[in-house]
C-alpha positions in Angstrom: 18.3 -6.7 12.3 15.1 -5.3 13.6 12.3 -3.8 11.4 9.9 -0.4 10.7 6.5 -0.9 8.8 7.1 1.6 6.5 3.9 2.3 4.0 2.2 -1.0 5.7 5.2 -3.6 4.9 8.0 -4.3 7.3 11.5 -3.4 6.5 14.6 -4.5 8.0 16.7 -1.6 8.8 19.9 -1.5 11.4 18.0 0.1 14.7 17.6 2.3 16.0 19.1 5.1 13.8 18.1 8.7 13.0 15.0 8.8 10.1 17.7 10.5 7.9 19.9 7.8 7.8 16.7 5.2 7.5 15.9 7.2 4.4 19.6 6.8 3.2 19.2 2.7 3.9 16.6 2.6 2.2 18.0 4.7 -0.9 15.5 7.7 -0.8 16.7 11.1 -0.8 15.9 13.0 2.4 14.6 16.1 0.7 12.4 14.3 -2.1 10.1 12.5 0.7 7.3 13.6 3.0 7.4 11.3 6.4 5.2 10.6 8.9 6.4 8.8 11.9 3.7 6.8 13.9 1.1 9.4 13.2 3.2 12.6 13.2 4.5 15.1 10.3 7.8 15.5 10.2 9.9 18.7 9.2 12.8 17.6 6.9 14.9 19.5 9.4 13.5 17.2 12.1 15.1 13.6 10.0 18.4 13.8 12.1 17.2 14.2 15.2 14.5 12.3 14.8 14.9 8.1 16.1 13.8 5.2 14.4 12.7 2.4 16.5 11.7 -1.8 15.7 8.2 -1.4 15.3 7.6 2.1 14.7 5.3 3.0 11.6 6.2 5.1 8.6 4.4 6.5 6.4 7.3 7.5 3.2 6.1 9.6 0.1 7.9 10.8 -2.8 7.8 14.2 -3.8 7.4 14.3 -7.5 7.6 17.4 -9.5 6.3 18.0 -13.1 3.6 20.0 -14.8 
């Protein structure tokens, strides 16, 4: 199994695969994250088309709602 750094640590994942499915892996909710994929914002509607590769960087953070 290959690995992303996602938020600076490496994290085994099955690669490549779409940045939706990473998510998924990695149980996070697609739509309650913010992503950026070696340097680049990505739209949520962007996660299934968008590939995951060993060594690419991520950058993963939770939406969190409250008042």
């Amino acid at each position: 199994m290959d690995s992303v750094i996602a938020n600076g640590k490496p994290i085994a994942a099955p690669l490549p695969c779409s940045l939706e499915a990473f998510l998924v892996v990695q149980n996070l909710l697609p739509r309650s994250v913010v992503v950026e994929h070696n340097g680049e914002a990505v739209a949520p509607s962007e996660f299934s088309r968008r590939q995951v590769c060993a060594g690419d960087r991520l950058e993963i953070v939770k939406i969190v709602a409250g008042g």
